[in-house]
N, C-alpha and C positions, 0 to 999 in steps of 0.2 A: 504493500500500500504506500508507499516511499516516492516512487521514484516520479510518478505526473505530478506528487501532491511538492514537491522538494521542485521541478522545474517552471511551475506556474507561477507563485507567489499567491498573495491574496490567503495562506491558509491561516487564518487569524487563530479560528477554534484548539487547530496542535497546537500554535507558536505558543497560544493563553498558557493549555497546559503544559508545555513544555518550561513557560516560565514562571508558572506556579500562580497566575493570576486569573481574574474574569476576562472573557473578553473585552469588556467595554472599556477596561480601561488598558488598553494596546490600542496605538496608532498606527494603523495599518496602512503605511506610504510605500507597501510593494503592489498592491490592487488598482491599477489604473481607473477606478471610478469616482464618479462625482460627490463632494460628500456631503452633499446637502440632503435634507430629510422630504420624504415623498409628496408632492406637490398634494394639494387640500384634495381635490378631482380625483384625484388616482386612489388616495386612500381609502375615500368612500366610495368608490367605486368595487373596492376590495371587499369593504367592510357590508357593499347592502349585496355583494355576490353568496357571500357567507350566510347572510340575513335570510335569502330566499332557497337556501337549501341546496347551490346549483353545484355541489359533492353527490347529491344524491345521485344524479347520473352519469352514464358515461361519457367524457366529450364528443362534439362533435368531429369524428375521423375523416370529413372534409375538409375541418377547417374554414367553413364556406363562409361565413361573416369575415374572421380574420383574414382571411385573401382577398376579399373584397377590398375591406378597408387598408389594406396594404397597397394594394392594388391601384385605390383609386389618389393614395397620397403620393403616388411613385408615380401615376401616370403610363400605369401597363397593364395591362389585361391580366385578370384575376387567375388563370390557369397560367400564368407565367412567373407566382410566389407561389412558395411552399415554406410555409411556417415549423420552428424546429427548436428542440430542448437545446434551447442556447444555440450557437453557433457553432459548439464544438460538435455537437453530433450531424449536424449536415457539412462539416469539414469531413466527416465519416462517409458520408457517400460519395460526397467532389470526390474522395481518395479512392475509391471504389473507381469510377468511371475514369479517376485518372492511370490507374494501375493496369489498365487495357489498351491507355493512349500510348505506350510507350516509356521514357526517360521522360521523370520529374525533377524540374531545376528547382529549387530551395533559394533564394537570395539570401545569404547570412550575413552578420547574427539575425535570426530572425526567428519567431514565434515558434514554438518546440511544437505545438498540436501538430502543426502541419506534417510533421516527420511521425509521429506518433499514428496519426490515421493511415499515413501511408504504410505502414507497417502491417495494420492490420491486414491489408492484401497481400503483402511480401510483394511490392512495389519498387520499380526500379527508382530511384532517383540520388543528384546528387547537390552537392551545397557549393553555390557560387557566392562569392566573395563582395561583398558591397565598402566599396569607401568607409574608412573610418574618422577622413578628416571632413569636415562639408561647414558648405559657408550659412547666411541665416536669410539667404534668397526662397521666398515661397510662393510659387508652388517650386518645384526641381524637376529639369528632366529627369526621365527616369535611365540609370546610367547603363545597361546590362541586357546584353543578348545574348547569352549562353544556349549553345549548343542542346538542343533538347526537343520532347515533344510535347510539354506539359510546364507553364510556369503558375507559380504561385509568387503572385504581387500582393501585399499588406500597405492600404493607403488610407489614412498615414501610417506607413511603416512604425512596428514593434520590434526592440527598441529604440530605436534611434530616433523617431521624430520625425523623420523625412514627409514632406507633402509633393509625393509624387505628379505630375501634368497629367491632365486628362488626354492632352494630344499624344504626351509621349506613351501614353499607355497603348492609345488606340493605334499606332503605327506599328507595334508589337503583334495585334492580331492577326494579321497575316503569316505570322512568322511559327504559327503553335497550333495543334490540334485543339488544344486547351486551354484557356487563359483563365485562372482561377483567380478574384480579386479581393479581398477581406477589405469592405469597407466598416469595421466594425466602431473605429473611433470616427470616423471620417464627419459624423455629426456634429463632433464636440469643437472644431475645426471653424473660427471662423472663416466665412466665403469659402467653408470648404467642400460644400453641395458644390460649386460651379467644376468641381475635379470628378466628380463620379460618375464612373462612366454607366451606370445602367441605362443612358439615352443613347448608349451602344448597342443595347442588346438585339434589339430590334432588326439591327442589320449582319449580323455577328453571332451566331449561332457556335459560336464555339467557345465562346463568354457566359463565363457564369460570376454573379458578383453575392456573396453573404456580407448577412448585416446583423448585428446584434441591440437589442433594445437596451444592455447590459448595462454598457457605460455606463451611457447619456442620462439613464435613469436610476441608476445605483440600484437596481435588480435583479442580483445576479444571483440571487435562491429562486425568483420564479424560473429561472433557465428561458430565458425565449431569444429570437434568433428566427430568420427569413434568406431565404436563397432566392433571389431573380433570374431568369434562365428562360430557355426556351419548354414550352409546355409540356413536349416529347421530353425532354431530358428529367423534368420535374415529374411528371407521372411515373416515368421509372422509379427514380428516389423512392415514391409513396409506395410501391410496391416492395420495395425490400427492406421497406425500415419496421419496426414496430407498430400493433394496429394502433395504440396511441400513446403519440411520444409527448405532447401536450398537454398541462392537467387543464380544469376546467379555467380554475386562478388567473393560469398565465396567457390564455385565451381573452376574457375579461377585459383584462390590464391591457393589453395587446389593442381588442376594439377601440376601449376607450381612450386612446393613447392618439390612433391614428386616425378616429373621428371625430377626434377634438381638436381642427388645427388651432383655434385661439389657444390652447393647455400647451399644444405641441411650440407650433413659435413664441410663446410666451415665454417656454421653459428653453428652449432652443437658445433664443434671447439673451436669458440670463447667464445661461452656461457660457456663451461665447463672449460676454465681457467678463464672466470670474476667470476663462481663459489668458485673455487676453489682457487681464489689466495682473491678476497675482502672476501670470507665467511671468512678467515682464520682470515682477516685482522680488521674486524669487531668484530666477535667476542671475538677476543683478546685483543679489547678494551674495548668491555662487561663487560667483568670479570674484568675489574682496576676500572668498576662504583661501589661505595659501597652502599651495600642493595641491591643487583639485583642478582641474579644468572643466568649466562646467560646456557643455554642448547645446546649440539651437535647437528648437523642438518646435512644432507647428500646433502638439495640444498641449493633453497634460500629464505628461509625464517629462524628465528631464532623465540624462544621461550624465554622469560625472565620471571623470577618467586620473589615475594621477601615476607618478611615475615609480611608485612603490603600492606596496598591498593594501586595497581598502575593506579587508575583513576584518580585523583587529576594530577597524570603527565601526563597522558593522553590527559588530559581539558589544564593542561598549554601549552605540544605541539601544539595542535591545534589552540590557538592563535597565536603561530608562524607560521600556516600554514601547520604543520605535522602532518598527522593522522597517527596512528598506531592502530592496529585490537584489538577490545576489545573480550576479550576471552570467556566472561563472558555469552555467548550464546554457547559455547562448553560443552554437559556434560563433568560433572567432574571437570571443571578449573570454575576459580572467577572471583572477580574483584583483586586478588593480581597476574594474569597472564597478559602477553600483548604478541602480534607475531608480527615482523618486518622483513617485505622484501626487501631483499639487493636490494642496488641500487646502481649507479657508486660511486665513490670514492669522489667527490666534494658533492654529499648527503648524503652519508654513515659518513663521517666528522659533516657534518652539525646535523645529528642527534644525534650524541656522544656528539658533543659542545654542544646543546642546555638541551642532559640530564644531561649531567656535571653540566651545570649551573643552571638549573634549582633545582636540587636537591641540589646544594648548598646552595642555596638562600632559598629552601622550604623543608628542608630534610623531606623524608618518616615516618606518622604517622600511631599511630595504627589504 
């Protein structure tokens, strides 16, 4: 039970018990989610789902409301979503139909699932090299055309930050059986709708792009997550996954999420200036820590690099109760790499003071 829950981050519950405390009071800056509390709309939308008993039955194993309403905020025809426990499990079937496409390219470091589902097939693929140095121009072409029949793009890129081009995406499809796209932060991104390419789909039948509710919404126990694709490709999925992988909850939350654009851009809104105004704020204090290099990021997460080991800081934050994502399971990055996800401005302090101090007291060894 080790070894996905050790390369994801976000495991609050072990870290609690491993360091002898409650959850709630651990600051969990390795889970790239939002950390604000569930908008008024959503909650009671939970709370009157409960009210009316809707556990009693089975979900609907159409999905037909939820595809709808996906369907109709996306601006695609409703047999071309297919709603999924999170993100990770229709990363499970992309890996499926990619394990028949031939050689799967990897761009690293980059998101561990991807390697994980392709596994479950015993799936060809291998890990291309993505830049480690990059300037703070956004959006970025995107750099990499490895040899292969199946790539998998993360926009914005995990970890690094990168905000990949729409254009430079779309000149890639001719080049691939398969072009797999994780737009899963892609929301939290201000003007970062204008890079997503699902107004590719349409033309591009060999495009499949997944989206996760996760983030954007700090709901990552309902599990919900949507694959856009062509309808053939999607009707397969539904045929060899589970008859329902959706509980009734996260259907609900799902509706009301994306028939509500006033809730949706409201909350859209707000995310993209706590982005853009603490990313700024953050990591401008980054760069006054000495021995760290902090790196440009397009959301919310930031990348820190330094010229000696950052796990000794690591181990000391976490006596404080702050976990930050050890890299060191990303190819390519070490243990001299850490990622930190923004959080409101009373923990995003908190964590600067504690590495301030910390590295005071313990400066950085070889």
């Amino acid at each position: 039970m080790t070894n996905y829950l050790q390369v994801h981050g976000g495991n609050i519950y072990e870290e609690a018990r491993r360091l002898g405390v409650i959850s709630k009071s651990v600051l969990d800056a390795s889970a790239s989610l939002v950390p604000f509390p569930l908008p008024k709309t959503l909650q009671k939308c939970l709370q009157n789902a409960l009210a009316t008993n809707c556990l009693r039955n089975y979900p609907d194993r159409s999905h037909f409301d939820l595809r709808r309403s996906i369907g109709k905020c996306h601006n695609v025809n409703p047999e071309m979503v297919l709603p999924g426990n999170g993100a990770a499990e229709l990363f499970t079937w992309a890996a499926r139909e990619a394990s028949i496409s031939g050689l799967n390219c990897l761009p690293s470091p980059g998101f561990s699932d991807y390697e994980r589902a392709l596994r479950c097939w015993n799936a060809d693929y291998i890990h291309v090299s993505l830049p480690l140095k990059w300037s703070k121009e956004i959006p970025q072409v995107f750099p990499l055309r490895p040899q292969g029949n199946v790539l998998w793009i993360t926009n914005p890129h995990n970890p690094t930050g990168h905000l990949w081009s729409k254009e430079s995406i779309k000149e890639l499809l001719n080049d691939y059986k398969l072009v797999i796209c994780d737009e899963a932060f892609l929301p939290l991104v201000p003007n970062g709708e204008d890079q997503s390419v699902i107004p590719l789909i349409e033309n591009h039948r060999n495009l499949i792009v997944i989206r996760s509710l996760t983030k954007l919404f700090g709901i990552a126990g309902l599990r919900l997550g949507y694959a856009i694709s062509t309808s053939n490709r999607l009707s397969q999925w539904q045929r060899w996954r589970d008859p329902w992988p959706l509980n009734s909850l996260a259907i609900e939350a799902g509706c009301t999420i994306m028939n509500d654009q006033k809730l949706l851009q409201g909350w859209t809104s707000k995310i993209h200036s706590w982005v853009k105004k603490e990313g700024a704020w953050f990591r401008s204090h980054l760069k006054n820590i000495k021995g760290i290099s902090s790196h440009p990021s397009s959301t919310n997460f930031f990348l820190i690099e330094s010229q000696k080991s950052l796990i000794p800081l690591r181990k000391e934050l976490e006596k404080e109760h702050i976990l930050l994502r050890d890299c060191r399971s990303f190819k390519y990055l070490n243990e001299q790499w850490l990622r930190i996800s923004l959080q409101e401005r009373i923990n995003n302090q908190r964590i600067i003071n504690s590495i301030n101090r910390i590295l005071k007291e313990s400066p950085l060894k070889p």
